[in-house]
DRENFIPA-650775 format. One record per residue (C-alpha): residue in three letters; x, y, z. Coordinates in steps of 0.05 Angstrom, whole numbers, plus 5000, padded with zeros to 4 digits. Each point is the difference from the previous one (the first is absolute). Example, Ala and Ser with C-alpha at 12.3 -4.5 7.8 and 13.67 -1.06 7.14 Angstrom:
<atoms>
atom type->ALA; c1->5246; c2->4910; c3->5156
atom type->SER; c1->5027; c2->5069; c3->4987
</atoms>
This chain:
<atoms>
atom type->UNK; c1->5000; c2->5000; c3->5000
atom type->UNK; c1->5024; c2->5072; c3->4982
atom type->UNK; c1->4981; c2->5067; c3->5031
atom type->UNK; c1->5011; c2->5062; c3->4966
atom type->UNK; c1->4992; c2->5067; c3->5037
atom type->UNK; c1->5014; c2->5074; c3->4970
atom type->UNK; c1->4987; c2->5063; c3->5040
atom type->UNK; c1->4982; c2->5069; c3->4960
atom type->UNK; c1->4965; c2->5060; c3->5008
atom type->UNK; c1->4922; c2->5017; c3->4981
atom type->UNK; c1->5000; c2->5070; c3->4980
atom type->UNK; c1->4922; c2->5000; c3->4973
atom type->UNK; c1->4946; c2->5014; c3->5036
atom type->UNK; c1->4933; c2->4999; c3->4967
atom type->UNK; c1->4936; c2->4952; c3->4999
atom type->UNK; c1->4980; c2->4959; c3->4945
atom type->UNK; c1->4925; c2->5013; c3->5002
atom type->UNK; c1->4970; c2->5042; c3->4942
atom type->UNK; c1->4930; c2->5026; c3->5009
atom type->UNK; c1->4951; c2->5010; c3->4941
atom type->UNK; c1->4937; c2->5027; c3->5048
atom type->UNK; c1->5006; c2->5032; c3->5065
atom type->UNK; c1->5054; c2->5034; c3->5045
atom type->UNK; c1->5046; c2->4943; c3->5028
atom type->UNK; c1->5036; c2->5013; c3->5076
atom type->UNK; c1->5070; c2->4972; c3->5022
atom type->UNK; c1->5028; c2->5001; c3->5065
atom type->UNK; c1->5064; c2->5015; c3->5016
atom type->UNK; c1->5026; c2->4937; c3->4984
atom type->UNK; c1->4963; c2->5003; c3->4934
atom type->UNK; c1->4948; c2->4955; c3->5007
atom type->UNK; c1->4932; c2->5004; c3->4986
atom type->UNK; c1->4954; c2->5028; c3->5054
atom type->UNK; c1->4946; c2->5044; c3->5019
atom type->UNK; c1->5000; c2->5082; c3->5006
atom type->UNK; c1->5002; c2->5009; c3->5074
atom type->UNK; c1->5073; c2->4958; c3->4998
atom type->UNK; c1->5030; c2->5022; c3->4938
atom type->UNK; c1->5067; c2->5038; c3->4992
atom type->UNK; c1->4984; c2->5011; c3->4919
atom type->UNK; c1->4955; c2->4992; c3->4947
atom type->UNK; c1->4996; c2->4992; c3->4932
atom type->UNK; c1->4932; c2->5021; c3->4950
atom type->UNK; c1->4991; c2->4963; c3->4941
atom type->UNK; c1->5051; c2->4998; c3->4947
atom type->UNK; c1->4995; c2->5049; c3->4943
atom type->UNK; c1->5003; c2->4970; c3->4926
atom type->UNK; c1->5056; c2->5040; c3->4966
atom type->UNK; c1->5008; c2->4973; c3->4932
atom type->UNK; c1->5021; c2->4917; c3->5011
atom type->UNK; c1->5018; c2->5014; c3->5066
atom type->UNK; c1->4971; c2->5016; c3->5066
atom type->UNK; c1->5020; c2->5053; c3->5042
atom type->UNK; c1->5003; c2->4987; c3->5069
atom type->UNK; c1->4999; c2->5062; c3->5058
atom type->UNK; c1->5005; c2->4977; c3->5073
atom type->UNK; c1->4995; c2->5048; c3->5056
atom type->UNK; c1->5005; c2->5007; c3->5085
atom type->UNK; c1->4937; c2->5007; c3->5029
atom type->UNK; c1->5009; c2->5075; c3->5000
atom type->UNK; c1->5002; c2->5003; c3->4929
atom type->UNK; c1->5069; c2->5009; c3->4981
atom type->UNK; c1->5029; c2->4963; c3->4941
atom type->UNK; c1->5039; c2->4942; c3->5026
atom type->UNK; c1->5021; c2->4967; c3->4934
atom type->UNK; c1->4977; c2->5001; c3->4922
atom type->UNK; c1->5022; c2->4958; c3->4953
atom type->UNK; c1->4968; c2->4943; c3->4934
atom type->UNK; c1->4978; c2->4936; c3->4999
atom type->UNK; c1->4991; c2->4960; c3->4944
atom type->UNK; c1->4930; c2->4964; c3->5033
atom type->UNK; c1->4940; c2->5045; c3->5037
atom type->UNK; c1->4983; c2->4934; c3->5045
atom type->UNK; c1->5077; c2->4978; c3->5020
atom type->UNK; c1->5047; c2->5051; c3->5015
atom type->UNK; c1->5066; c2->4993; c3->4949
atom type->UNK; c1->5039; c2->5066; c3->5013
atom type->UNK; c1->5035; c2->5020; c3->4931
atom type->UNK; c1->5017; c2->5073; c3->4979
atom type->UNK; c1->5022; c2->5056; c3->5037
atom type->UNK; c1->4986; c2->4998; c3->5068
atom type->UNK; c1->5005; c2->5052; c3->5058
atom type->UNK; c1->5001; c2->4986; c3->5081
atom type->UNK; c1->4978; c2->5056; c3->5038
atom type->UNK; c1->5008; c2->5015; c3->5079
atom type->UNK; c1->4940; c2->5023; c3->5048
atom type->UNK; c1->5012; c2->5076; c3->4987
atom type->UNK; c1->4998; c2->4986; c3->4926
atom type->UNK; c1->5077; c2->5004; c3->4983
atom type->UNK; c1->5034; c2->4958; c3->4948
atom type->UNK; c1->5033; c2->4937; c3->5032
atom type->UNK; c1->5017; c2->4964; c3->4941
atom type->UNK; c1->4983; c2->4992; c3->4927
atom type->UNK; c1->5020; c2->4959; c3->4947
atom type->UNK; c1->4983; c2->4944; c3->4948
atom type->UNK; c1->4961; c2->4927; c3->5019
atom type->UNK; c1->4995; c2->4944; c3->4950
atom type->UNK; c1->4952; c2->4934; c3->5028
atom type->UNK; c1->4998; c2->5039; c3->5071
atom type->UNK; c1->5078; c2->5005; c3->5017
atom type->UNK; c1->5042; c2->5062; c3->4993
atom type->UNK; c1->5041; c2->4999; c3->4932
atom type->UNK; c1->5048; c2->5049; c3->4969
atom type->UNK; c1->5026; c2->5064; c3->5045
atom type->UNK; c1->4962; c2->5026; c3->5054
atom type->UNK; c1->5007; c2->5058; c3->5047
atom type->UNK; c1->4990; c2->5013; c3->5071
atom type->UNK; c1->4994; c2->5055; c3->5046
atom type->UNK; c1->5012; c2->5025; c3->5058
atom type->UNK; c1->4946; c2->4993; c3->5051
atom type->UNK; c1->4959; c2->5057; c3->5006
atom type->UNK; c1->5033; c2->5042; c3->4937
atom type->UNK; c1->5001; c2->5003; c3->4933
atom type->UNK; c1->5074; c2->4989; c3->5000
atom type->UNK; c1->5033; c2->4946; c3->4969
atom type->UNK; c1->5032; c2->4946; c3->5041
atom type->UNK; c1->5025; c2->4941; c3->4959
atom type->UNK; c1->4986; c2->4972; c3->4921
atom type->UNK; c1->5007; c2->4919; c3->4988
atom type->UNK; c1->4987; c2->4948; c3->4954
atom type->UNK; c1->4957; c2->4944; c3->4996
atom type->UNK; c1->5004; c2->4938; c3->4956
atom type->UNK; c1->4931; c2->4956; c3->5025
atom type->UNK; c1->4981; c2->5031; c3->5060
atom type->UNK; c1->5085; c2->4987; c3->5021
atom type->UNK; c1->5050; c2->5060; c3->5009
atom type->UNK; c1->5056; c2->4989; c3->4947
atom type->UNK; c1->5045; c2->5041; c3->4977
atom type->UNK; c1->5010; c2->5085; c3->5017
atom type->UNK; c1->4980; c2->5035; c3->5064
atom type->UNK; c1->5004; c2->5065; c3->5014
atom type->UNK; c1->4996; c2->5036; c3->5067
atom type->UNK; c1->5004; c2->5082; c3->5012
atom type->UNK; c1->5004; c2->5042; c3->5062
atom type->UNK; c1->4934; c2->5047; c3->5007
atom type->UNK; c1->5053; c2->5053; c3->4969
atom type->UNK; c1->4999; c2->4961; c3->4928
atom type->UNK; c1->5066; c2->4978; c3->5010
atom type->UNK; c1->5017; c2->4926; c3->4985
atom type->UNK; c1->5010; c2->4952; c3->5067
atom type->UNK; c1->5010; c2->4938; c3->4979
atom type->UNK; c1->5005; c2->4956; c3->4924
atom type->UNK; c1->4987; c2->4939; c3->5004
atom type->UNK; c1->4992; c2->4930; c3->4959
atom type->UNK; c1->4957; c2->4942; c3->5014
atom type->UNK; c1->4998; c2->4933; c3->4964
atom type->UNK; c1->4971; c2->4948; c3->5042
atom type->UNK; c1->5021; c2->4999; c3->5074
atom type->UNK; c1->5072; c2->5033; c3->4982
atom type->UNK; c1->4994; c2->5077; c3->5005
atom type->UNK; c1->5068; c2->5048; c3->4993
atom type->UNK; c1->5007; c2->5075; c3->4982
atom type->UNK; c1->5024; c2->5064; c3->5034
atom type->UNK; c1->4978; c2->5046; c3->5054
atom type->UNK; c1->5011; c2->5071; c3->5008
atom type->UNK; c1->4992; c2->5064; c3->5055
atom type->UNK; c1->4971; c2->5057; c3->4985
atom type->UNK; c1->5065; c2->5039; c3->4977
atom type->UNK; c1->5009; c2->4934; c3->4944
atom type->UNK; c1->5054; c2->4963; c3->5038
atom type->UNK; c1->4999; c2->4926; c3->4992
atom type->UNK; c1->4997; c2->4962; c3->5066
atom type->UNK; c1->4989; c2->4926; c3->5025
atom type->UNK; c1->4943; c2->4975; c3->4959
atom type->UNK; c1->4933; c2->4960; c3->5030
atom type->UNK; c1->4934; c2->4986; c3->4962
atom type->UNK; c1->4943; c2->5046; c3->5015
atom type->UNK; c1->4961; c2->4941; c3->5008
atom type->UNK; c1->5007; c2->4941; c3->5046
atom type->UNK; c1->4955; c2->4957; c3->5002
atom type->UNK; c1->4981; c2->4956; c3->5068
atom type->UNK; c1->5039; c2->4945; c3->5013
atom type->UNK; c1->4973; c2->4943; c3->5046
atom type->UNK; c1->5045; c2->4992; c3->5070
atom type->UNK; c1->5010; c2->4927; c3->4976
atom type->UNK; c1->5035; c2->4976; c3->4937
atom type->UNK; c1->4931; c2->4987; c3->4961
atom type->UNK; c1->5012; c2->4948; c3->4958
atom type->UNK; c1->5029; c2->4957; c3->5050
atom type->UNK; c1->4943; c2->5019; c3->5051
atom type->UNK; c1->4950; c2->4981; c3->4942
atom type->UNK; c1->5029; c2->4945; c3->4980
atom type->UNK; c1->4998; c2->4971; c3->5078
atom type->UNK; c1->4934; c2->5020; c3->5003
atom type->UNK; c1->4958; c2->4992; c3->4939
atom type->UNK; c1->4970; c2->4924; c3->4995
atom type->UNK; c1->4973; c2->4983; c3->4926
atom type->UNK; c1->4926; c2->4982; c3->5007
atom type->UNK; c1->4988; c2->4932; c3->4995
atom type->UNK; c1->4952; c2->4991; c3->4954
atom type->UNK; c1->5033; c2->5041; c3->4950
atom type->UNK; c1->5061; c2->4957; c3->5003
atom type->UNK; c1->4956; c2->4943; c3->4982
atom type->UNK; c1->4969; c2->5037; c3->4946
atom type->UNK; c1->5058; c2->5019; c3->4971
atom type->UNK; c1->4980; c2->5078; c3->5006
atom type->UNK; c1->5046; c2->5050; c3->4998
atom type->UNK; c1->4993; c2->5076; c3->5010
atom type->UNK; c1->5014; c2->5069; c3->5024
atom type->UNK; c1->4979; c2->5047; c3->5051
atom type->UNK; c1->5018; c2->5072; c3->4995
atom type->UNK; c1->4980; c2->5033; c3->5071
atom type->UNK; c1->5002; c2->5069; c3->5017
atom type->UNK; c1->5027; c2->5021; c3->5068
atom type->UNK; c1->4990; c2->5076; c3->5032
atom type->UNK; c1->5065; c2->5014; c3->5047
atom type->UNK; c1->4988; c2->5062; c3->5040
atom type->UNK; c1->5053; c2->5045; c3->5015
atom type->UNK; c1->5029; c2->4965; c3->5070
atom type->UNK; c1->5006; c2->4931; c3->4959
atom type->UNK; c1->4933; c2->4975; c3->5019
atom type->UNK; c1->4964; c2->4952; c3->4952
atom type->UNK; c1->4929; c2->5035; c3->5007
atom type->UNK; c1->4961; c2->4961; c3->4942
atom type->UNK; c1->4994; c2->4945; c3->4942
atom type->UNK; c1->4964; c2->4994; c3->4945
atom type->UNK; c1->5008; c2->4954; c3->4938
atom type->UNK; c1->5011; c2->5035; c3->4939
atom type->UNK; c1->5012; c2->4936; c3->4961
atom type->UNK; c1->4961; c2->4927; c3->5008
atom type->UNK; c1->5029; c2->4928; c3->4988
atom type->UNK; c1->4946; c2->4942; c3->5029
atom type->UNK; c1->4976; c2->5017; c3->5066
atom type->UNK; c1->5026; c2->4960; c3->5028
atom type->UNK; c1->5074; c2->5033; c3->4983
atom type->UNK; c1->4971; c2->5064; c3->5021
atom type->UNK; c1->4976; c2->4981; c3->5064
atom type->UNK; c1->5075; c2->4981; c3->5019
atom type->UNK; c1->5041; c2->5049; c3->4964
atom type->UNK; c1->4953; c2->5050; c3->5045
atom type->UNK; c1->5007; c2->4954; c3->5060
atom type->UNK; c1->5074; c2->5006; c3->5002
atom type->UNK; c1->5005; c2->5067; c3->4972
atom type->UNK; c1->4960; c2->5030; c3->5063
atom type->UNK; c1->5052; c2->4971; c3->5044
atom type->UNK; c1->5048; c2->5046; c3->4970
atom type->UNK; c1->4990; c2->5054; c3->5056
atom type->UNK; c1->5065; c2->5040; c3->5010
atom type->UNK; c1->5038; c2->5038; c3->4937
atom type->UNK; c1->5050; c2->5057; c3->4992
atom type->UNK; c1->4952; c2->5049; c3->4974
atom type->UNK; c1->5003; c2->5026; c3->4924
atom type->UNK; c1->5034; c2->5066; c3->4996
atom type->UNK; c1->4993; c2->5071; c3->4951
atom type->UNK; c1->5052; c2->5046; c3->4995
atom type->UNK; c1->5032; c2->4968; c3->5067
atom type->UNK; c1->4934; c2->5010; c3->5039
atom type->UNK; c1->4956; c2->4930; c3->5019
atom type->UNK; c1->4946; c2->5000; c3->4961
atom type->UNK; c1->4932; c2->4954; c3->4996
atom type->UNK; c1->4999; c2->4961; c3->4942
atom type->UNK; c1->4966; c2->4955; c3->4970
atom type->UNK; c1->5047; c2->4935; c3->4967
atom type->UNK; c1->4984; c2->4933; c3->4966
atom type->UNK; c1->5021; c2->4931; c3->5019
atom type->UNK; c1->4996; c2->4953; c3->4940
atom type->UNK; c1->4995; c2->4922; c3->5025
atom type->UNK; c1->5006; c2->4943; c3->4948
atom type->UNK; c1->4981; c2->4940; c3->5018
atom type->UNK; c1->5042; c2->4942; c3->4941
atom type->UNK; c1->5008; c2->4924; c3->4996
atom type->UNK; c1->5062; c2->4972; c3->4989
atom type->UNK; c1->5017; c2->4916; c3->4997
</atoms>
């Protein structure tokens, strides 16, 4: 038996329900619920051309994100899309293809209209150029990304080169993961009988002191796969926490479990 596991990072937050009819409400959490508990909402989609335009808003009626979708009942971000924060400024905006970033986007920093970094996405991954300014415009950090290995530069203020570190770090568990996994994960039975194989992509949220506070699958295999990758994933309690510009951050990050057969 083989067990693969990958860690990376889920940058996209939106939910996958369309609406042809009436006004639909999202907690924060974006899923579906009534008014009285709901931290945004989104009125039915406007046809524009063959697309759908899609306009969600906080309950006090400031833009939260627009973007396209290619269907009006299932949401499938693709065109230009814009994030926006509670006081209505610019967070991020940028291209989606099949609801995953794609191409450059640029981000801002919070509360302004300023710019804070520009990267690139290749299917919903950061690959390739990143860029990173001080609130004066100047350039802080350039930086390359391909896969997991990231290298570049780093600058002050006055343009002097000094020790380089990613802008981003993502969590990393307080355990070596894929040995803690692979002590801990037990291929369901009945699926090793079956011959089934699979994979289980979960998404974990790792607040900013290294707690995990939540899981969700983002990816099924049989349920009977998801029901342990979750199982084992919960126990998974204590991580270094994700970091931003050298500041711990919550994040959200994916754990991807395959569960193979091998004579």
């Amino acid at each position: 038996m083989k067990i693969v596991f990958i860690i990376t990072v889920v940058l996209c937050n939106f939910s996958a329900f369309g609406n042809s009819g009436d006004t639909t409400f999202f907690d924060k959490n974006w899923n579906r619920t009534k008014p009285k508990n709901a931290a945004y909402f989104r009125p039915p989609l406007q046809k524009v051309e063959e697309m759908y335009k899609v306009t969600d808003y906080y309950m006090s009626g400031i833009k939260q994100m627009e973007s396209f979708s290619l269907s009006q009942d299932s949401i499938i971000l693709t065109g230009y899309t814009v994030r926006y924060d509670s006081i209505g400024n610019k967070e991020a905006e940028g291209q989606c293809l099949n609801n995953v970033e794609s191409g450059e986007w640029k981000y801002y920093y919070p509360g302004t209209n300023i710019l804070y970094f520009i990267e690139n996405y290749f299917n919903g991954q950061r690959l390739g150029k990143f860029t990173s300014y001080y609130k004066s415009g100047k350039i802080k950090t350039e930086e390359n990304y391909f896969g997991s290995q990231v290298t570049g530069k780093r600058y002050n203020e006055a343009g002097e080169e000094f020790e380089f570190y990613p802008m981003l770090q993502q969590p990393v568990y307080s355990q070596d993961t894929r040995t803690f996994l692979s002590e801990n994960i037990r291929y369901p039975f009945k699926c090793q009988n079956k011959k089934i194989e699979g994979t289980v992509i979960i998404s974990l949220y790792i607040d900013e002191t290294g707690k995990l506070c939540d899981t969700k699958i983002i990816q099924n295999a049989d349920p009977l796969m998801d029901k342990e990758a979750l199982r084992v994933i919960n126990l998974m309690k204590k991580w270094i926490p994700g970091k931003f510009d050298d500041k711990p951050v919550k994040m959200w990050v994916s754990q991807r479990v395959s569960f193979q057969l091998t004579d």
